[in-house]
C-alpha positions in Angstrom: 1.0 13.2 -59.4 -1.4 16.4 -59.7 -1.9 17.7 -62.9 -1.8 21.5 -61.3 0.5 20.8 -58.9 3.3 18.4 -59.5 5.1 17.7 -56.8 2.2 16.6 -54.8 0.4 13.5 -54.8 -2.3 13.2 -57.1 -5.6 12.0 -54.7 -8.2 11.2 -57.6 -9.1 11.8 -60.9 -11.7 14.4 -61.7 -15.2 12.5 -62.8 -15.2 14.9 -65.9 -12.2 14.9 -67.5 -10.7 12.6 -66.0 -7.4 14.2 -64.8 -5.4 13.4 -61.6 -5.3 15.8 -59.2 -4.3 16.5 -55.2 -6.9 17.3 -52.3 -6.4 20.7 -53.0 -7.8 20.8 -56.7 -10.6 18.4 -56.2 -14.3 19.4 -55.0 -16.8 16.5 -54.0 -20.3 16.1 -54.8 -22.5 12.9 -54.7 -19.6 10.8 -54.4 -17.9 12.1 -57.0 -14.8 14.5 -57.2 -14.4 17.2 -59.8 -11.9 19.5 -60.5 -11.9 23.4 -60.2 -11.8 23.8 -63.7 -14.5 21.6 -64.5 -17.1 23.0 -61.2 -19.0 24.6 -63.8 -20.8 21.0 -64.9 -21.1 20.3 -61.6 -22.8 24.1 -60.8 -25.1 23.2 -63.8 -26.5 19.9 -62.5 -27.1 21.5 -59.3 -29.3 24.0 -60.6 -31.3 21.3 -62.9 -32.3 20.0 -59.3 -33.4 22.9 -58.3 -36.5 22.7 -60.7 -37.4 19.6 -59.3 -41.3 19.2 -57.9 -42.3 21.2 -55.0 -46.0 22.2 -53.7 -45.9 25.5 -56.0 -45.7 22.8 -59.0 -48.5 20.6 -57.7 -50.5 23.6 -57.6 -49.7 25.0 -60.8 -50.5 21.1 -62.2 -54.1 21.7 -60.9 -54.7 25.0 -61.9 -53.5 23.8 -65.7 -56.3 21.1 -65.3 -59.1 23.3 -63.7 -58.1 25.8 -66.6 -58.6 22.9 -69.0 -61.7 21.6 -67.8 -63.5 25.0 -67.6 -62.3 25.5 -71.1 -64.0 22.3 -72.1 -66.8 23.1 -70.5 -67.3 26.5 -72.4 -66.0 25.2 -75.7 -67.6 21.5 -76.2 -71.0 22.7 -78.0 -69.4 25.1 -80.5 -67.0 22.5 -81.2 -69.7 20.1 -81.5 -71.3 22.6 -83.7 -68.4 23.0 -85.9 -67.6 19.6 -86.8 -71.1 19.1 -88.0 -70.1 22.4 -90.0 -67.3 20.5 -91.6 -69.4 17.1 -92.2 -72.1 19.4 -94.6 -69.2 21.5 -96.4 -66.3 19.5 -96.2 -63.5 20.5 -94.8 -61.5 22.1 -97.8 -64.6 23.9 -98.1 -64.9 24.5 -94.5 -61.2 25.9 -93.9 -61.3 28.1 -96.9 -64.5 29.7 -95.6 -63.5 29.0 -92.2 -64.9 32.1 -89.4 -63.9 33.9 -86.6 -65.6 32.1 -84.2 -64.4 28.8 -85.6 -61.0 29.7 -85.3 -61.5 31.0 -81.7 -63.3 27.5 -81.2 -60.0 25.8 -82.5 -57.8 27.8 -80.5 -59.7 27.3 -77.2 -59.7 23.5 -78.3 -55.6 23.4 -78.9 -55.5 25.2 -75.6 -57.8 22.8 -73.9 -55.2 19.5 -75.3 -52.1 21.8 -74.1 -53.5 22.7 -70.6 -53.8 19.1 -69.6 -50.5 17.7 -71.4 -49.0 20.8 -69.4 -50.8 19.2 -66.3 -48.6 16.2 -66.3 -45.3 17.4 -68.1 -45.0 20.0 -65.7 -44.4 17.1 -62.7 -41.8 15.8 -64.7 -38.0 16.6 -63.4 -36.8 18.7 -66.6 -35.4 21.6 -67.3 -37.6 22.3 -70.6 -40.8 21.6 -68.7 -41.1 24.9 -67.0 -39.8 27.1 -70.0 -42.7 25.7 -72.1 -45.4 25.7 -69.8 -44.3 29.3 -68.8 -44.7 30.1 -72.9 -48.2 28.5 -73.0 -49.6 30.2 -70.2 -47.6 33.7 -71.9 -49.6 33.0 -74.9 -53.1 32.2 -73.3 -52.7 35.5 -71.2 -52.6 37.5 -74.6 -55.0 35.4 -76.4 -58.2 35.3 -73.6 -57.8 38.8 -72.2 -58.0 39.9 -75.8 -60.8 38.2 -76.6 -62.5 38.6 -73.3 -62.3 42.9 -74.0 -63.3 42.2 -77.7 -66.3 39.5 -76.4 -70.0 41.7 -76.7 -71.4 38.3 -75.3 -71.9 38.5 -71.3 -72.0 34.4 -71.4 -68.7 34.1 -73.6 -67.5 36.8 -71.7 -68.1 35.5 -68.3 -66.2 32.3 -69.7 -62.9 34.3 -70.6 -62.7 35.9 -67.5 -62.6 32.9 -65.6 -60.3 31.1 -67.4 -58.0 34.6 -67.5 -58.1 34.8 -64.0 -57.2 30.9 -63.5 -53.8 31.2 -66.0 -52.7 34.9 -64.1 -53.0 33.0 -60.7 -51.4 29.7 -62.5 -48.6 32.1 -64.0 -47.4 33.2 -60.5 -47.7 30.3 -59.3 -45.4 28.3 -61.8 -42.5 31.6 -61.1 -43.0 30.3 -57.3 -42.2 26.8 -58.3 -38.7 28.1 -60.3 -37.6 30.9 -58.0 -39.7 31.1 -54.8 -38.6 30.4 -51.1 -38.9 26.6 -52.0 -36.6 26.7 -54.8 -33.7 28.5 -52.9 -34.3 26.4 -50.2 -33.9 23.4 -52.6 -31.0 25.0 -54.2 -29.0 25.7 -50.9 -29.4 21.8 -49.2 -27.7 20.6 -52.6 -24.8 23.5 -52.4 -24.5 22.1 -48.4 -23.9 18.8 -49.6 -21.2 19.9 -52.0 -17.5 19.3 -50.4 -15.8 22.4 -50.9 -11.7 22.4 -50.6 -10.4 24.4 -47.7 -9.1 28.1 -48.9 -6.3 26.8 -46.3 -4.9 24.0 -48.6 -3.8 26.2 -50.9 
């Protein structure tokens, strides 16, 4: 017996909640049936997939690695030279007196560790993936165009335009991978498959 509808026949039980309902009531996806009331949790898995992989995220996987690696590249002596810094002073010594430039160097350096874990989380198929890459890369645009305008070295400076133009190009490319042609294309094959009742059954 449907729960909405009594004197029909009930022709399954929703996969959420577990209620009986007719054909009428019942909307199927992935083998499963869910009721009208309950579309919303199927709506919401739907757009989880939509996040999944695509060439946009392969790119932006690269980019975070290029970024990374040129950041090395740039970084690696003065970090060198700050850890022999911290081996004469100490380190209680060294933080307490710690400069400018070595807290640039250990900002580049966190950056440098995030880029490349960011490299391979963002492949994963998660909804959180893209939300925190998105907030690293927000973060490294205000941190390296900043120090790029404040930079009177032509080397250093050279350096932090690179890498700025590598995470604005790495920024659109991660929005392509979330809302570009790919991911509404993604989005729509999954709302094809769904099983939508007939306005007619009613």
């Amino acid at each position: 017996m449907c729960f909405n509808h009594p004197w029909r026949q009930a022709y399954a039980r929703c996969s959420f909640c577990k209620r009986p309902f007719c054909y009428a009531d019942l909307v199927g996806h992935s083998g499963m049936q869910y009721c009208l009331e309950d579309i919303n949790h199927m709506e919401h898995s739907v757009q989880k997939a939509t996040i999944s992989a695509n060439r946009f995220t392969y790119v932006s996987s690269v980019l975070f690695l290029a970024g990374s690696l040129l950041l090395f590249y740039y970084t690696y002596p003065q970090f060198l030279l700050m850890l022999t810094q911290v081996q004469l002073s100490g380190l209680s010594i060294f933080i307490y007196n710690i400069s400018y430039i070595n807290f640039i160097v250990i900002m580049s350096s966190a950056f440098v560790i995030l880029g490349i874990v960011s490299s391979i989380s963002i492949l994963a198929p998660s909804r959180g993936r893209f939300f925190l890459s998105a907030l690293m890369l927000l973060a490294m645009l205000l941190f390296f165009p900043y120090e790029y305008l404040s930079s009177s070295s032509t080397y250093y400076g050279n350096y932090l335009l690179y890498v700025t133009i590598i995470v604005f190009v790495n920024m659109i490319t991660l929005v392509m991978s979330r809302f570009g042609y790919e991911g509404r294309i993604s989005e729509k094959k999954l709302m094809d498959q769904v099983e939508w009742p007939r306005i007619e059954t009613f």
